[in-house]
N, C-alpha and C positions, 0 to 999 in steps of 0.2 A: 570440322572447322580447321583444324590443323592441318589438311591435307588443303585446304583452300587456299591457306594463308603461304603455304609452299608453291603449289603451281600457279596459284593467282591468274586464274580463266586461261592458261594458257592451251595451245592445240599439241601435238605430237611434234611439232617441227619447232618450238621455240617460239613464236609468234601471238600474241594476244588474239582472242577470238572475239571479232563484233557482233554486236547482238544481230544482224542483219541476215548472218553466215547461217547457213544451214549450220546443225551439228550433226557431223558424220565423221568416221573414222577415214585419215587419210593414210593409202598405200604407195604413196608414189617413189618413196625412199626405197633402195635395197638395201639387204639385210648389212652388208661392208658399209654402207652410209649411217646407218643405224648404229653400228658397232664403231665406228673412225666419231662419232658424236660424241657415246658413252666414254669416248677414250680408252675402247678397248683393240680396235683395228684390227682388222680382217690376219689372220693367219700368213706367218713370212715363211715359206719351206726354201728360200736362196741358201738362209745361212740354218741349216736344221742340225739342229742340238740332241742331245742323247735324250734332254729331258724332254723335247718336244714329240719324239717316239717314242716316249713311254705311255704316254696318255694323261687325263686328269690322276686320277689313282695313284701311278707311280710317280707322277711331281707331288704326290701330296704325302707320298710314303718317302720321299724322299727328303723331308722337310724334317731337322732335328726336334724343333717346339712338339711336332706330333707324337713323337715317340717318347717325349719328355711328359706331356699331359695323360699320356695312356697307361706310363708306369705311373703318375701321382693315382689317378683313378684306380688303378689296380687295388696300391696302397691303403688310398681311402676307404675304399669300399669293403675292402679286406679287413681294416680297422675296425669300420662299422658295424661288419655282421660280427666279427668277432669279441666288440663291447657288450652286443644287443646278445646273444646268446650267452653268453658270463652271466650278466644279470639277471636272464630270464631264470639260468639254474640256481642264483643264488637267490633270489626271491622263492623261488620252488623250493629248496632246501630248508630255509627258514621258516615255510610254512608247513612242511611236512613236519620239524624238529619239534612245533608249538602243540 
């Protein structure tokens, strides 16, 4: 229902679909028309950047927020086992003392 109400019978090109149309997937776009649509546009190598030779991986290794969520996670999770085994010994302890 929700996904209805977002593309609303539309085709792959932006255009409402008549009931009269066949429905069949259309390829006549290429992938640069596809991509210049999504507003993501086909790759510039004129003006090529250090981040651009690095690949996905290292613009994503190079991004501060990542290396910022990775140390919280470490934290956290380090937090967590470290709670969850405390307690496990101290309920054990206290059941062994009874």
């Amino acid at each position: 229902m929700a996904l209805w109400y977002v593309f609303r019978s539309k085709t792959e090109d932006g255009t409402s679909q008549k009931s009269s149309e066949s429905i069949s997937p259309r390829f006549d776009n290429s992938s640069s028309d596809c991509l210049r649509e999504a507003g993501e546009g086909p790759p510039d190598n004129a003006g090529e950047d250090s981040t651009a030779s690095q690949g996905k991986f290292g613009q994503l290794m190079s991004l501060k927020i990542v290396h910022l969520l990775s140390a919280f996670i470490i934290v956290y999770v380090g937090t967590e086992v470290t709670i969850g085994g405390m307690s496990r010994t101290i309920v054990r302890l206290q059941i062994l003392r009874f």
